[in-house]
VMD Tcl script that builds the backbone (N, CA, C; Angstrom):
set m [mol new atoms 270]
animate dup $m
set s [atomselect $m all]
$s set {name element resname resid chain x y z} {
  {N N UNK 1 A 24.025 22.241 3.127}
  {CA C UNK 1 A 25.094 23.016 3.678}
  {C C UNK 1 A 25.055 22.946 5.182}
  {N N UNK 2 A 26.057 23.645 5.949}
  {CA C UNK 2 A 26.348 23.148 7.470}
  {C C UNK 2 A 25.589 24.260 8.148}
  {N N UNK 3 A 25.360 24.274 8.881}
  {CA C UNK 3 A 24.456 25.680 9.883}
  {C C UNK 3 A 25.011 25.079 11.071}
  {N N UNK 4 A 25.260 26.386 11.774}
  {CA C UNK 4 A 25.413 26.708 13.231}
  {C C UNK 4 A 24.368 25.778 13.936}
  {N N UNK 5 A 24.748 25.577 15.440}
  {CA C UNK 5 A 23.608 25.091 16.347}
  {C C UNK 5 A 22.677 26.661 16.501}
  {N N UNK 6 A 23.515 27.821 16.533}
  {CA C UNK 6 A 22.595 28.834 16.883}
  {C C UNK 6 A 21.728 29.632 15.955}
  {N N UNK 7 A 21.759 28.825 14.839}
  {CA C UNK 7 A 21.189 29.414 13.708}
  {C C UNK 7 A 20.039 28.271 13.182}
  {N N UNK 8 A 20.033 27.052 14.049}
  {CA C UNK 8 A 19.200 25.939 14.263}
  {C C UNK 8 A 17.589 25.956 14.375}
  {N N UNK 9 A 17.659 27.076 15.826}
  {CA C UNK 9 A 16.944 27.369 16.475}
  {C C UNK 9 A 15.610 28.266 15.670}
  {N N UNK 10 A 16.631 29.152 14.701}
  {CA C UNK 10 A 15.746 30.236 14.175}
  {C C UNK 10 A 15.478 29.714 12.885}
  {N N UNK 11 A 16.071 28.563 12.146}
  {CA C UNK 11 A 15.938 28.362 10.931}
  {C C UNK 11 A 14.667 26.997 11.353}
  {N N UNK 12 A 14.085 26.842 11.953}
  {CA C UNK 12 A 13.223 26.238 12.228}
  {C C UNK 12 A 11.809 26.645 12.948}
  {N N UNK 13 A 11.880 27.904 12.528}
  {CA C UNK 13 A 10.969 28.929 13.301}
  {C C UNK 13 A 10.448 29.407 12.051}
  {N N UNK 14 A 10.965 29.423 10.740}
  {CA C UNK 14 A 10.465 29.839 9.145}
  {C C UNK 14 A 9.641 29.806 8.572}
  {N N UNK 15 A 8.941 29.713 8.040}
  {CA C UNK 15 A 7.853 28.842 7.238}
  {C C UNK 15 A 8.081 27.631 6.057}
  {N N UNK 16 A 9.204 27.864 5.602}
  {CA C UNK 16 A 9.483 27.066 5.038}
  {C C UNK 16 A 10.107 25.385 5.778}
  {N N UNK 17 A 10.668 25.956 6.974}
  {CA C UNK 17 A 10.609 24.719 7.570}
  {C C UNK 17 A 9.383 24.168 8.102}
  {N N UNK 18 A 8.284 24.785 8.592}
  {CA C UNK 18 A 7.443 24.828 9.086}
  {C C UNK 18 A 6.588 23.660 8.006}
  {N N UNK 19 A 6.659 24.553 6.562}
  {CA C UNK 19 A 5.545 24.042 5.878}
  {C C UNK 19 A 6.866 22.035 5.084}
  {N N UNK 20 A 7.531 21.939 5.730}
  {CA C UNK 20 A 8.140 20.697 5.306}
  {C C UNK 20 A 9.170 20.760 4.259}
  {N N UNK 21 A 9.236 22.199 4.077}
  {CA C UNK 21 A 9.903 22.579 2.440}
  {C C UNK 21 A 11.659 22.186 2.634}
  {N N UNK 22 A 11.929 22.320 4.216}
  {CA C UNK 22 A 13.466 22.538 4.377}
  {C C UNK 22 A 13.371 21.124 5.894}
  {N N UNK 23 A 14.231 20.284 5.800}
  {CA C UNK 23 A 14.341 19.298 6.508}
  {C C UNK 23 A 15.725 19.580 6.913}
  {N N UNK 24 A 16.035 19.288 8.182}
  {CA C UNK 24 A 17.255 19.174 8.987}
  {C C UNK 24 A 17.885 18.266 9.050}
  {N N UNK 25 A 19.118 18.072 8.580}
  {CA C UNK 25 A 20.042 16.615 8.745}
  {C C UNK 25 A 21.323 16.707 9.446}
  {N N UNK 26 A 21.370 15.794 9.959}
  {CA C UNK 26 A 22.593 15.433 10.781}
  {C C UNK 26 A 23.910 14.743 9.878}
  {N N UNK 27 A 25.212 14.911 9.648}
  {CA C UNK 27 A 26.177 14.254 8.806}
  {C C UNK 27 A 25.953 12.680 9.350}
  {N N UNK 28 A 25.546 12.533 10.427}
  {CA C UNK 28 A 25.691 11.008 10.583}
  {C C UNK 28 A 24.718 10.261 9.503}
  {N N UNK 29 A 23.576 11.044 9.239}
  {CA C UNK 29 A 22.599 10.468 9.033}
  {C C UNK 29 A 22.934 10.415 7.344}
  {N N UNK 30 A 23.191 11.371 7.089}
  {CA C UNK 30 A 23.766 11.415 5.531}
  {C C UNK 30 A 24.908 10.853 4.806}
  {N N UNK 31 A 25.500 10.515 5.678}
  {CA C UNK 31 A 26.836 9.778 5.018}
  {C C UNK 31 A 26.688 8.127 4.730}
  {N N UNK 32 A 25.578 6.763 5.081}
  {CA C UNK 32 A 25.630 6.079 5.102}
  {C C UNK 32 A 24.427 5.931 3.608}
  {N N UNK 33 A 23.989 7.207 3.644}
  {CA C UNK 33 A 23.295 7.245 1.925}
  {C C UNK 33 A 24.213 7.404 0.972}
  {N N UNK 34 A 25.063 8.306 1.342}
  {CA C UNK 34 A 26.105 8.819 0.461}
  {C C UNK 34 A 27.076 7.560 0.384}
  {N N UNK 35 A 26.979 6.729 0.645}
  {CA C UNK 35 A 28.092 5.584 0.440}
  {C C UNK 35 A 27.459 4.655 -0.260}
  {N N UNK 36 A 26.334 4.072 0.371}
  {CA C UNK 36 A 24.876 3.396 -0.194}
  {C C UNK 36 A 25.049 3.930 -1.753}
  {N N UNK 37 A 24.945 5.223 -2.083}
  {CA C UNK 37 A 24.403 5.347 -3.511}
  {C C UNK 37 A 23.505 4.798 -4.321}
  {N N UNK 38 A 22.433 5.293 -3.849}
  {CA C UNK 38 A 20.975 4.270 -4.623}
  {C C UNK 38 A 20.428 5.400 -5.738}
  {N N UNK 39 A 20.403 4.147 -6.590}
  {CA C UNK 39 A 19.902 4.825 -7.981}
  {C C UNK 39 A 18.546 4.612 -8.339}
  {N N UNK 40 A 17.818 5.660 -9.280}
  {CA C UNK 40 A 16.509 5.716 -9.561}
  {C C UNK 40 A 16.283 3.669 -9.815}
  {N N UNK 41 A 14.748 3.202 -9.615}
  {CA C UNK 41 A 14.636 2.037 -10.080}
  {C C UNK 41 A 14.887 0.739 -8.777}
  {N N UNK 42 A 15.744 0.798 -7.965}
  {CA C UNK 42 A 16.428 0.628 -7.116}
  {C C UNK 42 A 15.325 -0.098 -5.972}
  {N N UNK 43 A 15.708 -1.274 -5.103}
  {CA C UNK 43 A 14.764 -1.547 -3.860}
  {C C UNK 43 A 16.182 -1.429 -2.618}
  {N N UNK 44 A 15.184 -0.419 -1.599}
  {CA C UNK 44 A 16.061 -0.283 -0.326}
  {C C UNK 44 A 15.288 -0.545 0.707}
  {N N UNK 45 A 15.906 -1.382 1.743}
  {CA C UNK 45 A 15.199 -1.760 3.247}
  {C C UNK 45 A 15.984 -1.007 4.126}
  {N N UNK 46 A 15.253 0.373 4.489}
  {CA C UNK 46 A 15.793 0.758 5.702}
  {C C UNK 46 A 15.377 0.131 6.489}
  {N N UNK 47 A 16.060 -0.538 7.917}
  {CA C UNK 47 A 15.472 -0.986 9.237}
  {C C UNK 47 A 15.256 -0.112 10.065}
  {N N UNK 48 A 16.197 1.123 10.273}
  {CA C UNK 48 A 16.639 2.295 10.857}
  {C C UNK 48 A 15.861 3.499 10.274}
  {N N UNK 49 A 14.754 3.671 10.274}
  {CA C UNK 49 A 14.175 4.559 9.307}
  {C C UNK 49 A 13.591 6.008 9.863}
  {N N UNK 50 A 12.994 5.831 11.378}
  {CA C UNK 50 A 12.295 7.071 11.890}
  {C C UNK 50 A 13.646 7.901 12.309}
  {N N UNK 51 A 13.720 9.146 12.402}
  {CA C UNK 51 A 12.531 10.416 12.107}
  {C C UNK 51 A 12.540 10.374 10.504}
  {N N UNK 52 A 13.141 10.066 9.210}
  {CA C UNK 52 A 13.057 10.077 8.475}
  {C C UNK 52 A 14.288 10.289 7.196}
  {N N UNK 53 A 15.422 11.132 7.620}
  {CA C UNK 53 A 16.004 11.846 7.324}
  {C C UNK 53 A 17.065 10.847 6.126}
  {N N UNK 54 A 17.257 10.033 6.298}
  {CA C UNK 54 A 18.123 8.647 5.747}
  {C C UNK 54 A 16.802 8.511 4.181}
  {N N UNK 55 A 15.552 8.057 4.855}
  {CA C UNK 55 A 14.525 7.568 4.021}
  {C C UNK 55 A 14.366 8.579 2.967}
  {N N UNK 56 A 14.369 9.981 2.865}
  {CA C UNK 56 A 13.920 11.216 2.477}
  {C C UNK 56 A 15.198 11.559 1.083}
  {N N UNK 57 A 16.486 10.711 1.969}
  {CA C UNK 57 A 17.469 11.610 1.302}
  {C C UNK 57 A 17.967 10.165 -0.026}
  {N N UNK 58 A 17.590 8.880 0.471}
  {CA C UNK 58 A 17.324 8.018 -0.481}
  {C C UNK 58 A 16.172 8.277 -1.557}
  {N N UNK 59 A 15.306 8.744 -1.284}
  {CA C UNK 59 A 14.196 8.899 -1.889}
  {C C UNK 59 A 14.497 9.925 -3.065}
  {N N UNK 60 A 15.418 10.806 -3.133}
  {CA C UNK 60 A 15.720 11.992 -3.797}
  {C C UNK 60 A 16.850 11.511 -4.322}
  {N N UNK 61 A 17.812 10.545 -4.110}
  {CA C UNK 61 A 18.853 10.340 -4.594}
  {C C UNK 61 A 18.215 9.254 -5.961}
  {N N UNK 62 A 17.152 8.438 -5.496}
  {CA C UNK 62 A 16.557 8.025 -6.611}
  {C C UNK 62 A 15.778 8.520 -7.098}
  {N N UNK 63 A 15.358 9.760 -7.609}
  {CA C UNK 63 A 14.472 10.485 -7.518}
  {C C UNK 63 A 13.219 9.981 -7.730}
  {N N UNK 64 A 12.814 9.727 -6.455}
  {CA C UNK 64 A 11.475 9.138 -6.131}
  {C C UNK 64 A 11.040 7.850 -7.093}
  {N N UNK 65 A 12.167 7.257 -7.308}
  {CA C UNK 65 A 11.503 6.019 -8.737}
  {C C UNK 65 A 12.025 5.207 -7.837}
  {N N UNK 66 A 11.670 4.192 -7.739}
  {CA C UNK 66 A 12.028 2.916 -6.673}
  {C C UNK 66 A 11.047 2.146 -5.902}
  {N N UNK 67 A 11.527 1.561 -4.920}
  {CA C UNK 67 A 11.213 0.919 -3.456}
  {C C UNK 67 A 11.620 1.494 -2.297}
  {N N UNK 68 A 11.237 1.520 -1.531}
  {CA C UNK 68 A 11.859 1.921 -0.249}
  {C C UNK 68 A 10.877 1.047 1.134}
  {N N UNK 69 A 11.618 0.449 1.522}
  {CA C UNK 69 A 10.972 -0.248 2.335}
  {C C UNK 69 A 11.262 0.220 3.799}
  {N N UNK 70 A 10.822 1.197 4.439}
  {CA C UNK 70 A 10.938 1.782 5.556}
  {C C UNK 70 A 10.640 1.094 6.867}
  {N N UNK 71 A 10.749 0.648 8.406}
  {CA C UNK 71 A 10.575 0.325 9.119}
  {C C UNK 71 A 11.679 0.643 10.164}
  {N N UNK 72 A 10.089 1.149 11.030}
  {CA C UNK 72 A 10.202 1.655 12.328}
  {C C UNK 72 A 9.334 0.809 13.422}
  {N N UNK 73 A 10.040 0.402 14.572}
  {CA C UNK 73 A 9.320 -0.128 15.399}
  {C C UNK 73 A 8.317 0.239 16.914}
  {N N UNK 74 A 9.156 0.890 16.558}
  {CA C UNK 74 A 8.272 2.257 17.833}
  {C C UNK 74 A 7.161 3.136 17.202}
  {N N UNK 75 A 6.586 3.053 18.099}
  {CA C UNK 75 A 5.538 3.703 17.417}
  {C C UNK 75 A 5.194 4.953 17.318}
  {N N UNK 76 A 5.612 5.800 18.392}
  {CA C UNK 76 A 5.344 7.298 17.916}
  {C C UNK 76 A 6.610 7.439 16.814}
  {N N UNK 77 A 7.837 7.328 16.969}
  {CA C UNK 77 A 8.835 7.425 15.783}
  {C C UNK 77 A 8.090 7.049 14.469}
  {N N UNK 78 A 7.458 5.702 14.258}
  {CA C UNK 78 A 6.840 5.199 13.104}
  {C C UNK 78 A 5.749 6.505 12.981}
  {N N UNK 79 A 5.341 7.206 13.651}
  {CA C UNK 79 A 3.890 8.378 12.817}
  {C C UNK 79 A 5.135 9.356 12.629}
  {N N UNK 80 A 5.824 9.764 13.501}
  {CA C UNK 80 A 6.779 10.637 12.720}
  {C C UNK 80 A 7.555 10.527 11.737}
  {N N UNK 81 A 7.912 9.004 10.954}
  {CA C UNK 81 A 8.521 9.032 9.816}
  {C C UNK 81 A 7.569 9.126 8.870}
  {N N UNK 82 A 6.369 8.437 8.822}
  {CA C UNK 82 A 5.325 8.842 7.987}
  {C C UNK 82 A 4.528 10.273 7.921}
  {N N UNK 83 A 4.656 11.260 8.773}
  {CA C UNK 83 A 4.620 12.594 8.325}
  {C C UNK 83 A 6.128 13.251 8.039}
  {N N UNK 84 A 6.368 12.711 8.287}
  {CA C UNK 84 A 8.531 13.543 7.085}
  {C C UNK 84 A 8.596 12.996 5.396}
  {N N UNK 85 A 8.101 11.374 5.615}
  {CA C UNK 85 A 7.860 11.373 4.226}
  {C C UNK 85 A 6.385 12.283 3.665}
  {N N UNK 86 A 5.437 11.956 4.287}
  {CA C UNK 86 A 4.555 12.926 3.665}
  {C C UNK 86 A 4.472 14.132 3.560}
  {N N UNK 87 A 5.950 15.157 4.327}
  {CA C UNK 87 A 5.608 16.331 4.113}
  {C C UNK 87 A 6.748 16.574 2.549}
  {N N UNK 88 A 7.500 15.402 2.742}
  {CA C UNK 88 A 8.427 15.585 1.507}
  {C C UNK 88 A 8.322 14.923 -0.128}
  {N N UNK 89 A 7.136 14.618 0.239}
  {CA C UNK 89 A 6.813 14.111 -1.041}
  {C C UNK 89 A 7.220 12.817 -1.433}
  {N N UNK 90 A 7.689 11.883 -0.313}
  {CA C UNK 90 A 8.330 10.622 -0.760}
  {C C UNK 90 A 6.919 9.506 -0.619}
}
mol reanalyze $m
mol bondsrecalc $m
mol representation Tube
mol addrep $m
């Protein structure tokens, strides 16, 4: 669902965001999954992969049965997509 920018601030102050339970997405980032449509079983090469949010929401759309071939070239981005998938279970 959509949230305020000013309701951003505090919904990331929670514990549940805190503990990885609730992830923040941007429509940009979600709409090129939502077209994609990847199904359980499925191999996907993100190139575009850090902070995570694309990788996370593929991952659930197949529910976690697949490939996902993630890559990030930078390197602090690359430890931050690998703790978003690891806090989400992908």
């Amino acid at each position: 669902f959509m949230i305020m920018p000013s309701d951003k601030s505090r919904l990331m102050q929670t514990a549940l965001y805190q503990q990885g339970k609730i992830y923040l997405q941007n429509l940009s980032s979600m709409l090129p999954v939502l077209i994609l449509d990847p199904k359980p079983g499925e191999e996907i090469l993100d190139l575009t992969a850090a902070p995570g949010s694309k990788t996370t929401q593929i991952a659930a759309q197949m529910q976690n049965q697949g490939r996902i071939a993630a890559v990030e070239k930078v390197k602090n981005r690359y430890f931050k997509l690998n703790q978003v998938l690891a806090d989400q279970g992908v």
